[in-house]
Structure formats: structure tokens, C-alpha cells
C-alpha positions as CSV (number, residue, x, y, z in Angstrom):
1,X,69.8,0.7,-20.3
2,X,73.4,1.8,-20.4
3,X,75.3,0.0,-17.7
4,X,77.1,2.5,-15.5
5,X,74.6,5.1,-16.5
6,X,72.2,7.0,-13.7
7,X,69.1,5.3,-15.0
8,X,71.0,2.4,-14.4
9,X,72.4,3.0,-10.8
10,X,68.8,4.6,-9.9
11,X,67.2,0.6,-10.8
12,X,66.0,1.2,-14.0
13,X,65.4,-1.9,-16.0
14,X,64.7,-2.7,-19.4
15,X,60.9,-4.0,-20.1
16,X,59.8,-0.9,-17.8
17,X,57.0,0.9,-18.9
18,X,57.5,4.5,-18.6
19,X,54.2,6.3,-17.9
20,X,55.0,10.1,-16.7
21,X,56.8,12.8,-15.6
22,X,55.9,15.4,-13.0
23,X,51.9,14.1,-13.6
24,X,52.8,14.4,-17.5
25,X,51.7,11.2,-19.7
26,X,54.5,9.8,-21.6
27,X,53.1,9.3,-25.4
28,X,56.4,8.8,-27.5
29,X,60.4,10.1,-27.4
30,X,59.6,13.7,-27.8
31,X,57.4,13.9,-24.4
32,X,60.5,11.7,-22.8
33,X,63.1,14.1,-24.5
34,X,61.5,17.3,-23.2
35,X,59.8,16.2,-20.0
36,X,62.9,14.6,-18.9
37,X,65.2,17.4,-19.5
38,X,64.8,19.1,-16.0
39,X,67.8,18.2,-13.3
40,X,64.6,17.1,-10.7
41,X,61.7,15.5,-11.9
42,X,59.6,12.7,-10.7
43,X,58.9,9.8,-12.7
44,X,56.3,7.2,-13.2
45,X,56.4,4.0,-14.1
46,X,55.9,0.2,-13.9
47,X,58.3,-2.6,-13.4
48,X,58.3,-5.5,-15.4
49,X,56.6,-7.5,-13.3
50,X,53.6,-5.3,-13.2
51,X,54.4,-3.1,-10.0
52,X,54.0,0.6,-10.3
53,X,57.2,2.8,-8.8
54,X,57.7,6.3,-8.6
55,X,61.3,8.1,-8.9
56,X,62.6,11.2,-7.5
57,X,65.3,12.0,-10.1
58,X,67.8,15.0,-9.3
59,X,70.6,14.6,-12.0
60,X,73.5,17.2,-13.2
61,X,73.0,19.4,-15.6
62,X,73.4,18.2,-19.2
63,X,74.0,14.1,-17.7
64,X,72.0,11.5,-19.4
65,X,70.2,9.0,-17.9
66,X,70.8,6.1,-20.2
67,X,67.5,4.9,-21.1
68,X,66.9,3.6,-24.4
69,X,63.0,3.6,-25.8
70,X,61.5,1.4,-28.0
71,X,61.2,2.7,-31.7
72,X,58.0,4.7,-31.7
73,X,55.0,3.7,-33.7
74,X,55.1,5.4,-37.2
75,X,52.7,7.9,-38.5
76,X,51.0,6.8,-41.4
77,X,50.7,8.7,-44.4
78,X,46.8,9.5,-45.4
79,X,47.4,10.1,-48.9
80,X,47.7,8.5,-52.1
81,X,50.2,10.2,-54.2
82,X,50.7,8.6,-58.0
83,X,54.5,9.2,-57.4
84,X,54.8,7.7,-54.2
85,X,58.5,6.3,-54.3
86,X,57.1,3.8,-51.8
87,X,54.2,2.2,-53.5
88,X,56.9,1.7,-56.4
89,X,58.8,-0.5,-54.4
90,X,58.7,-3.7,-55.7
91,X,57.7,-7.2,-54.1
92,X,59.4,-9.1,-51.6
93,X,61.2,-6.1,-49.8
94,X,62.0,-5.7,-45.9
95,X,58.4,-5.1,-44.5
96,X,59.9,-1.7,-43.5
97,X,60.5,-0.5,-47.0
98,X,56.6,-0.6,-47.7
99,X,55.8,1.6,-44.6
100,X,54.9,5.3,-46.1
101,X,56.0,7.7,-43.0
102,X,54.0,11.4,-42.7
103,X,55.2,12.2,-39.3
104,X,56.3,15.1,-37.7
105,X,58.5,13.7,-35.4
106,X,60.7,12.4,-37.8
107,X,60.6,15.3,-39.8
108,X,62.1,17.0,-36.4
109,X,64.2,14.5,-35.5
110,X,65.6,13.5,-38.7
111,X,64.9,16.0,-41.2
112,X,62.3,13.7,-43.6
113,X,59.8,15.9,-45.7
114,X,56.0,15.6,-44.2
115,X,53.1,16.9,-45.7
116,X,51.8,18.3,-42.4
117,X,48.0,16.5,-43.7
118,X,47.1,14.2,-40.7
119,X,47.7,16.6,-38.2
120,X,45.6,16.9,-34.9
121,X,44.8,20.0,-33.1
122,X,46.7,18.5,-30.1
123,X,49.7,17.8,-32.5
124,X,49.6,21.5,-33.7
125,X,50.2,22.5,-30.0
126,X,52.7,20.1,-29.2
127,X,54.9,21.5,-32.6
128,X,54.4,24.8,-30.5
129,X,55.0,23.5,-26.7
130,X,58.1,21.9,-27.8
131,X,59.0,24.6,-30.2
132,X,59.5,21.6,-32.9
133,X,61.6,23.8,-36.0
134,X,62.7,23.9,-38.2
135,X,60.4,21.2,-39.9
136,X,61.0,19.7,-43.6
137,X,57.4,20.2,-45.5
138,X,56.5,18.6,-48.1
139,X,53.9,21.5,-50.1
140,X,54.3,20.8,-54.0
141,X,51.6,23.0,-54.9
142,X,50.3,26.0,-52.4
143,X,46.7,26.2,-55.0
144,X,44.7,23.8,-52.8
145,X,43.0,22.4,-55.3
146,X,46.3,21.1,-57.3
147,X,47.9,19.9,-54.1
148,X,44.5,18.0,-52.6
149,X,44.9,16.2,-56.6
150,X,48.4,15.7,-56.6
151,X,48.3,13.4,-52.9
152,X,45.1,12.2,-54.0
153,X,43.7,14.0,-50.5
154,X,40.2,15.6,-50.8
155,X,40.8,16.5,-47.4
156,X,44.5,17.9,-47.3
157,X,44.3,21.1,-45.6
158,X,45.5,24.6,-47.4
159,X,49.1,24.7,-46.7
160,X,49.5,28.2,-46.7
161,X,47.2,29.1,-43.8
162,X,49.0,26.2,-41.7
163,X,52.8,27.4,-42.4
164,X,51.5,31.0,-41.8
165,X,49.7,30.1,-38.3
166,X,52.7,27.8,-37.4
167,X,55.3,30.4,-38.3
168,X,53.4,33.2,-36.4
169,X,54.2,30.9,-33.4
170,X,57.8,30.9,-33.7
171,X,58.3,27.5,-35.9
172,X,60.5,27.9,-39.2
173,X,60.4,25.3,-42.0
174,X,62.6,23.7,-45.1
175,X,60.2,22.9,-47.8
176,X,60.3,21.1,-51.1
177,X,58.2,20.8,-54.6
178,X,58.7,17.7,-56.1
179,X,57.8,18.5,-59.5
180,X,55.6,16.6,-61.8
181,X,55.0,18.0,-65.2
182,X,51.6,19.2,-66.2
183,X,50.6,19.6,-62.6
184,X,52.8,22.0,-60.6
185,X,55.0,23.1,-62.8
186,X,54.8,26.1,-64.9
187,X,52.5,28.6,-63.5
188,X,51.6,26.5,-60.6
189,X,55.3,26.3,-59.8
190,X,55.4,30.2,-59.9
191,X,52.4,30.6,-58.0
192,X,54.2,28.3,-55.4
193,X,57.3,30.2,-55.6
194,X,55.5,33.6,-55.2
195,X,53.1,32.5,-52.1
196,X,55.5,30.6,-50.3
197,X,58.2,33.8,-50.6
198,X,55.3,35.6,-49.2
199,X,55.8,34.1,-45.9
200,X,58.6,35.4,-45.5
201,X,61.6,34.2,-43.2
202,X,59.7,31.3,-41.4
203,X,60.5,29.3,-44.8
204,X,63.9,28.9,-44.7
205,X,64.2,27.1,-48.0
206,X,62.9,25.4,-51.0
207,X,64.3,22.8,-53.3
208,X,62.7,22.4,-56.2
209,X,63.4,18.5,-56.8
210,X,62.2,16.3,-60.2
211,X,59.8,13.2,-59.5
212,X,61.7,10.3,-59.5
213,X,60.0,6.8,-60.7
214,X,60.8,3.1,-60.6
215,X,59.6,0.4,-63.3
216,X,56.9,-0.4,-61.1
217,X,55.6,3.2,-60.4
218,X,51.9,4.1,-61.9
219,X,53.7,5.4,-64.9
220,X,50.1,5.4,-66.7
221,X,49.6,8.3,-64.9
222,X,53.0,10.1,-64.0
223,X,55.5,11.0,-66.3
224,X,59.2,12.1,-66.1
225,X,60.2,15.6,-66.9
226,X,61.8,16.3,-70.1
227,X,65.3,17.9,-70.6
228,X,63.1,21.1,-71.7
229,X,60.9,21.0,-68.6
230,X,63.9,20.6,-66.7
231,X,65.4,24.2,-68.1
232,X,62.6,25.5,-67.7
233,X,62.0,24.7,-64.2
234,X,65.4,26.0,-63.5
235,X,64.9,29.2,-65.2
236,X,61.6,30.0,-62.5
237,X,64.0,28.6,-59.7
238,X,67.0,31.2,-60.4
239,X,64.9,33.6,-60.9
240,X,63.4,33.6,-57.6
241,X,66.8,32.4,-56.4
242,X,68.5,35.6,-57.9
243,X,65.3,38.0,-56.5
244,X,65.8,36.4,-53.2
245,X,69.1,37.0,-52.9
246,X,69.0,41.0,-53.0
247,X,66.2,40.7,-50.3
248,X,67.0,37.8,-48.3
249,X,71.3,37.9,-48.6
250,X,71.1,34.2,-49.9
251,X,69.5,32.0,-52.9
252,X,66.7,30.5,-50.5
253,X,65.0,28.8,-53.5
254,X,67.4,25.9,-55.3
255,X,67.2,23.2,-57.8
256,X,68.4,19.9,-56.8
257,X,71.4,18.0,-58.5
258,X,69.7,15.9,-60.7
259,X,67.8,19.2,-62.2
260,X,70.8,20.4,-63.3
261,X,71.2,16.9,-64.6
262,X,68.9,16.5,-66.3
263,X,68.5,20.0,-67.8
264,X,71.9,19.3,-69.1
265,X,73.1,22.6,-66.9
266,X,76.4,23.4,-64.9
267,X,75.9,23.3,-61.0
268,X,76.3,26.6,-59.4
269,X,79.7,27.0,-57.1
270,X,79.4,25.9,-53.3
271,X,78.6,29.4,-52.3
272,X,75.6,28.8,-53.7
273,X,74.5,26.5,-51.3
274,X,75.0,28.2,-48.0
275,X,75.1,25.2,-45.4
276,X,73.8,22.5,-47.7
277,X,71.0,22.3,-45.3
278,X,69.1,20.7,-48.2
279,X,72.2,18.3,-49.2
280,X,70.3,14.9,-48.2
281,X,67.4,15.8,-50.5
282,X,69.9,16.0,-53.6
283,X,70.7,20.0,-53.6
284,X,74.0,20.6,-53.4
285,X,75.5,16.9,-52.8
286,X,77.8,17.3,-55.6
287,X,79.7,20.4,-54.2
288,X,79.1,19.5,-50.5
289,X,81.2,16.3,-51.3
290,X,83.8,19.0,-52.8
291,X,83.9,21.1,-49.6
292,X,84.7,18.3,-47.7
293,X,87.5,17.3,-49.5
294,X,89.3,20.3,-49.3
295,X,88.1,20.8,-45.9
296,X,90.3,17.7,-44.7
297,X,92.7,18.2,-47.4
298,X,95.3,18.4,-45.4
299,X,95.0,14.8,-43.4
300,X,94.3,13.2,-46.1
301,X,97.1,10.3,-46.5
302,X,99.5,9.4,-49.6
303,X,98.2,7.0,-51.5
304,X,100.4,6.7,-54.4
305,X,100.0,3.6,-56.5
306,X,96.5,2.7,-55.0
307,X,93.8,2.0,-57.4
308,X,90.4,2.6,-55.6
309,X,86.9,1.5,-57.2
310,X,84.3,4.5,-56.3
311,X,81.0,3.2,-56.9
312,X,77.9,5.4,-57.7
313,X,74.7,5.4,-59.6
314,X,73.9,6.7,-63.2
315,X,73.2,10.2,-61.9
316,X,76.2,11.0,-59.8
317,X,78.1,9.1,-63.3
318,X,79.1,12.1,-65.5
319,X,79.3,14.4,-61.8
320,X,81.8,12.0,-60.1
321,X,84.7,12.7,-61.9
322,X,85.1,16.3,-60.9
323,X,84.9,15.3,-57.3
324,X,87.2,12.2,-57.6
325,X,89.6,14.8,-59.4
326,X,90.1,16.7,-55.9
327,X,91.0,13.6,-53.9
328,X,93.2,12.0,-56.3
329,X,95.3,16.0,-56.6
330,X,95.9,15.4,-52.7
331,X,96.1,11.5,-52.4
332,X,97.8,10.7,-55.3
333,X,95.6,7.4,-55.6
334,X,94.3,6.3,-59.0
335,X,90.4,6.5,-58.8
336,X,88.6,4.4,-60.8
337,X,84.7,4.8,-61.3
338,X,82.3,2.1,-61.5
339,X,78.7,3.1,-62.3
340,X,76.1,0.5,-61.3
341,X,72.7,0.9,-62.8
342,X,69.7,0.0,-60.7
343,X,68.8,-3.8,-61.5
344,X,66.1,-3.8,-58.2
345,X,64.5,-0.6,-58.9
346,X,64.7,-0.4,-62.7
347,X,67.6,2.0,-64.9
348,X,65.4,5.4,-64.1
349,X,66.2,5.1,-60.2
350,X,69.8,6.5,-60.2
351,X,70.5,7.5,-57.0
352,X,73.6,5.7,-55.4
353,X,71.8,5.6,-52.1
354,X,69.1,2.9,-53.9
355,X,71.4,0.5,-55.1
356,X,71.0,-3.0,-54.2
357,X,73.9,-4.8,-53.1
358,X,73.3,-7.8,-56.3
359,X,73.8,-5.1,-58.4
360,X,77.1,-3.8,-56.3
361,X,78.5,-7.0,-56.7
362,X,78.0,-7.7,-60.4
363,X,80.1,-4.9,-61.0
364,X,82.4,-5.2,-58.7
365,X,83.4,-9.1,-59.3
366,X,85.3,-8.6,-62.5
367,X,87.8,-5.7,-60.8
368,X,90.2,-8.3,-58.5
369,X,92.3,-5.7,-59.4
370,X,91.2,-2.9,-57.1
371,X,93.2,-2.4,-53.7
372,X,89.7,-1.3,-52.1
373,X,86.6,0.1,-53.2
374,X,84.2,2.7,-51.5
375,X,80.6,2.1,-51.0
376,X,78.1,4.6,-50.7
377,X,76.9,4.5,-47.1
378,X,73.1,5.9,-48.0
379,X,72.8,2.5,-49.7
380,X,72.8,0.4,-46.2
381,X,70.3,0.9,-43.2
382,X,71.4,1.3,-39.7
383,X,72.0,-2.1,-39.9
384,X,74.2,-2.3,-42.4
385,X,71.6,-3.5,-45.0
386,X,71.5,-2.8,-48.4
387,X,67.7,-2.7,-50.0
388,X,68.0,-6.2,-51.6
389,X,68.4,-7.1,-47.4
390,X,71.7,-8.4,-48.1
391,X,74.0,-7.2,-45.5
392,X,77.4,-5.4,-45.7
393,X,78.9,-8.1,-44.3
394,X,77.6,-10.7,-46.9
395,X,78.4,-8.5,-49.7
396,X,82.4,-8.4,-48.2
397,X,82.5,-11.7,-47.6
398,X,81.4,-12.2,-51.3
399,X,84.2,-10.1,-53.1
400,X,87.9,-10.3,-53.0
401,X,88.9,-6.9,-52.4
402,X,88.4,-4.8,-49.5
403,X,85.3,-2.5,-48.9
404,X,84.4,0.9,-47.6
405,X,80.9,2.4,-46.4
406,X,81.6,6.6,-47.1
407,X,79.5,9.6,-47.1
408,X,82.3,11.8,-48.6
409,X,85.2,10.2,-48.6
410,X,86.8,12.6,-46.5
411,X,85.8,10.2,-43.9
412,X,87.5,7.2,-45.0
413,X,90.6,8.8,-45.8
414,X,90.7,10.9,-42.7
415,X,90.8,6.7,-40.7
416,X,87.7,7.2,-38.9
417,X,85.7,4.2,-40.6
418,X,84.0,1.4,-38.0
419,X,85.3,-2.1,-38.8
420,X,82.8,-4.0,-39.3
421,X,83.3,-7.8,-38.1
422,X,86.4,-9.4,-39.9
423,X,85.7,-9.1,-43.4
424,X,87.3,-6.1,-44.1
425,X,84.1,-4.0,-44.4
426,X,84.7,-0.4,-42.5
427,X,82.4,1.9,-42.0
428,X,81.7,5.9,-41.3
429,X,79.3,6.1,-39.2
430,X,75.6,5.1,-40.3
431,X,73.1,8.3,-39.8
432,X,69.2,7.7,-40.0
433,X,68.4,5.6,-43.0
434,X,64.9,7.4,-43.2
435,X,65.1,9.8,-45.8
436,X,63.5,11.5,-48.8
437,X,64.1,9.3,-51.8
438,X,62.6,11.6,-54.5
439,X,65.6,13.0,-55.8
440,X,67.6,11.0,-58.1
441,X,71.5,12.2,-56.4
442,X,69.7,11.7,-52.5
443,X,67.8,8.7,-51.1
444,X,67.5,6.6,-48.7
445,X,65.1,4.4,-47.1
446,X,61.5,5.5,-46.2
447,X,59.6,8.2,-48.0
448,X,56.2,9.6,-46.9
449,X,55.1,13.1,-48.0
């Protein structure tokens, strides 16, 4: 409970249960969120020591009451996808890196990619009641029978039917394909195209996004896509991209970074990518970080002299440079790139957002010479843990130069890091760490779907 706050001034404690509002039961956030939104309401609950109390609550427009909730209980994911990033976590992990999330909510809330397979009739109408959109669906494969094989989920429902009756109720989506070669790419990745452009506007977007695997993934029985699949996949993606764009006014369907990457193709300009509203599953990242750049370009301080360590993973390696080329034009800085490969995960997990912090510091232990170095901030939880569970903190203590947590550098150079405790650590602020880790330039912990 927020001290000063009304829930606080109206006797609100923490340990109260809180069972409903205006007769309505209480299940998780979302009911608390939308129940609790009038200005009067009446509210039910139970004091710690067992006593049940009512509230009449009249509040001002758009005033909060305070109250923080527990963390809800996670939906589980039902399937049993061979590319899980999750069961190729290895042992001896945080107990929440093992949990594989398929729930709505969070894809709501926090934009993670659910299949949209464990849902309840009750939990259709409550996407409805609370107008729950857009969502981020996971759909790989619109042919039932390749996407009930691909999650390993006899049972998966069709997907198309349940975007179309969702959508004819108002709710929009973001969707993705991560693509897996000799299952849904090809002509299953057309057919995928083609039936999910058929919806029309309720799908706002695809990404089109290559499997990504650790050493300990089921490798027996998943491969990684080839330079040539990778061109090829691009080659369906911009042509529905460039169809879309004389119908729709905008790309709609997109490859992510490491595509590109991995095809060994240019990235399309920034235009491209409309409001990078796909950016945290790896589509656009490289020339979002660009935009922001030039967006604060002109608060961006003189740095002359200062050398500053940028670390990344092997995928953003041969991208960085063109991004660390803007700053340095403006700051005058001397940028110097250090690429750590993945020593938790394995060298095929190169996202930047998956490093561990051992590997971090192996790197960065030779460089005394750097005046600071920037970290990036997908790599730490909202506790400022990296994946290995050591904590920012430790790793600052452990190196002799200065350390910065940044989403885009704009951020740390624009001052408006968080210092963390007294070891020189700062900090942009740390958004959800619950996030899609498929793509090799996104990540991030979690990973249902």
C-alpha cells in the first residue's frame, strides 16, 4: 500500500484479501484493474485477521488508490513445442526461468506472444468484456494439422476460426510465425501469409521470426534455417509485405533482424517499420535504436576523448557499428564494441538480451581502459538480475570501470539512468523482463507460445 495514497487513508492494509467489487468476484489484476476503475464502487474484502469489511469508495476521476496485488498465478502452457526456448534452458537456473507462460493476460499487459490454446469459454468472454486488444498471438502455421504438430497439441484449436470470432468482436491482434524449416515454411508459410491477410485489419501485423536454439535444445529434431531458407523466407515476406502495402498503406507483414542476418540481406530503412510495434520481438530493433538517436540528438552531451565499451551479442556484432556510428557523429566519444558470445546458453543464442553476466565479465576484465561501458538492459530482470542470477550490482562491484544498463543509448546519454546502490551501476528504467526470446536480436526472460 502506497503511504499517503487513498487506499491508504481509507485503512487499507497489506495481507488483505480482496474479494469483490459491486457483487463482482475478484479473480486476478485484470478484474481489479477494470472493476475498480469507476469513481464509486463498493468493495469487499477481509482483514488480515480474518474479519470481513466492506468499503464505500468515491474517488476522483483518474486518482489511484495505491494498492499493490500480489503477482498473479501464471498460465501454464499446454503444449510441448520441440523449439521451446524454455525447455532449452539449462540446469540450475532461477526456478522462474523454467516456468513456460501461455497467458493472455500477459500477452495484454505486456505484449508476450500466446498461442491462444488453453483458453476457456469464460476466458473468451472476458478478452471481450474487457475489450483485451490488441493481443500478441503466437499462430506459426494457420493448417491445423501443421500447427496441432508443431506445439505437439492434438488438441490445439484452428486458429483461424478463433482470430476470426475474436476479431468480429472488436479485438485486434499482433501475430508471429516462428519459422522452423520443413514444417511451416515454404508453402505452409504462404498458406499462413495468405489466410491470415484474409482476416483482414483485426491482424495488425506479422513478423516472420527464425527459431532460435540453445546447446541443450532437442536439436535431434529441430534444425536451424539455412542462409538459403533464410532468403527465401524473406522473398514470401516482402512479397506480401509489398502487396500489403498498396492495400493496407503499410508493410504489415515483416522479417525480424536476425532474418535479414542471417539471409546475409540489408535491413529495410526505418520507414519500413511504422511504430516498431514489433521491436521487442527482434523486427526493427536495429533501426528503432537509430531513431532514437537522432530523436535526442540534440541533448545528447560532448563526450570528446571518452572511450565507451558497448557490449552486445554475436547477432547485433556486424549491425552495431552502424548504430554506434550515429552517436559517436554527435558525442564525439570513441565507441568501442565488445561482442560476448553466449557461454550459458551455447554460441547459437546471440541475442544480447540472453547474456549471462560470467560471460559479461570475461570480456570486459581485460578493458581497465574503458571510462564506462553500457550494458544491455534486456539482459537483467526487474531485479536487476542477469540469467546466470548474478546481480548488477555484483557484476559492478567485480569490474573496475563504471557500468550502464541502456535500452538505446539515448537514454543514458540523455542523464536519465537510476543509480543503482554505490557501485557505479546506473540504470534506465527496467520494463517487464517477460518477453519472447525466439528471435536472436530480442529476448528476454520467459517464453510460452
Amino acid at each position: 500500500m502506497a503511504p499517503g495514497s487513498l487506499g491508504a487513508e481509507l485503512g487499507l492494509v497489506p495481507g488483505m484479501e480482496l474479494h469483490a467489487v459491486n457483487g463482482r468476484a475478484l479473480e486476478d489484476f485484470l478484474d481489479w484493474e477494470f472493476l475498480a476503475a469507476d469513481e464509486c464502487f463498493v468493495l469487499s474484502a477481509t482483514l488480515p485477521d480474518g474479519d470481513g469489511i466492506e468499503y464505500d469508495i468515491v474517488r476522483p476521476e483518474g486518482l489511484p488508490l495505491g494498492v499493490t496485488l500480489e503477482a498473479p498465478r501464471i498460465r501454464r502452457c499446454a503444449n510441448h513445442c520441440d523449439f521451446c526456448f524454455v525447455d532449452g534452458n539449462p540446469k540450475g537456473l532461477r526456478t522462474p526461468l523454467y516456468i513456460r507462460d501461455d497467458d493472455y493476460r500477459l500477452s495484454f499487459r505486456y505484449g508476450n506472444f500466446a498461442t491462444l490454446t488453453n483458453l476457456k469459454p469464460w476466458d473468451l468472454e472476458r478478452i471481450v468484456a474487457y475489450r483485451l486488444s490488441p493481443l500478441y498471438v503466437s499462430v506459426h502455421a494457420t493448417d491445423p494439422t501443421v500447427r496441432r504438430w508443431l506445439l505437439r497439441n492434438p488438441e490445439a484449436p484452428e486458429i483461424v476460426p478463433q482470430l476470426r470470432a475474436l476479431a468480429q468482436q472488436g479485438i485486434k491482434f499482433h501475430t508471429q510465425v516462428v519459422l522452423i524449416p520443413g514444417a511451416n515454411d515454404g508453402a505452409e508459410l504462404v498458406r499462413t501469409l495468405t489466410d491470415l491477410a484474409a482476416l483482414g485489419e483485426p491482424i495488425l501485423s506479422v513478423s516472420v521470426v527464425p527459431v532460435a536454439l540453445t546447446e541443450f535444445s532437442k536439436r535431434d529434431l529441430v534444425q536451424e534455417l539455412t542462409g538459403v531458407q533464410c532468403r527465401a523466407a524473406l522473398a514470401t515476406v516482402e512479397r506480401f509485405a509489398t502487396r500489403a502495402l498498396g492495400e493496407r498503406g503499410f508493410p504489415w507483414c515483416y522479417g525480424a533482424d536476425d532474418l535479414y542476418l542471417q539471409a546475409g540481406i540489408s535491413l529495410p530503412p526505418a520507414e519500413w517499420y511504422g511504430d516498431f510495434e514489433q521491436r521487442e520481438n527482434g523486427v526493427g530493433s536495429v533501426r528503432y535504436l537509430q531513431t532514437r538517436i537522432a530523436a535526442a540528438r540534440d541533448r545528447l552531451p560532448d563526450l570528446t576523448g571518452k572511450r565507451i565499451g558497448v557490449v552486445t551479442g554475436t547477432a547485433m556484432g556486424p549491425l552495431m557499428p552502424q548504430v554506434l556510428a550515429d552517436v559517436a557523429a554527435v558525442t564525439r566519444a570513441r565507441f568501442e564494441l565488445v561482442v560476448v558470445e553466449n557461454t550459458l546458453f551455447g554460441p547459437s543464442v546471440t541475442t544480447a538480451g540472453l547474456l549471462p553476466a560470467s560471460a559479461i565479465e570475461a570480456a570486459l576484465e581485460p578493458r581497465g581502459n574503458l571510462d564506462l561501458v553500457w550494458l544491455p538492459a534486456e539482459a537483467v530482470n526487474d531485479d536487476l538480475v542477469f540469467m546466470d542470477d548474478v546481480s548488477a550490482d555484483e557484476l559492478a562491484a567485480r569490474l573496475p570501470m563504471p557500468l550502464k544498463l541502456s535500452y538505446d543509448f539515448a537514454d543514458v546519454l540523455s542523464n536519465c539512468g537510476l543509480r543503482i546502490a554505490d557501485c557505479g551501476l546506473e540504470s534506465a528504467p527496467v520494463e517487464s523482463a517477460i518477453a519472447n526470446p525466439q528471435s536472436a536480436i530480442g529476448g528476454g526472460e520467459g517464453g510460452g507460445g
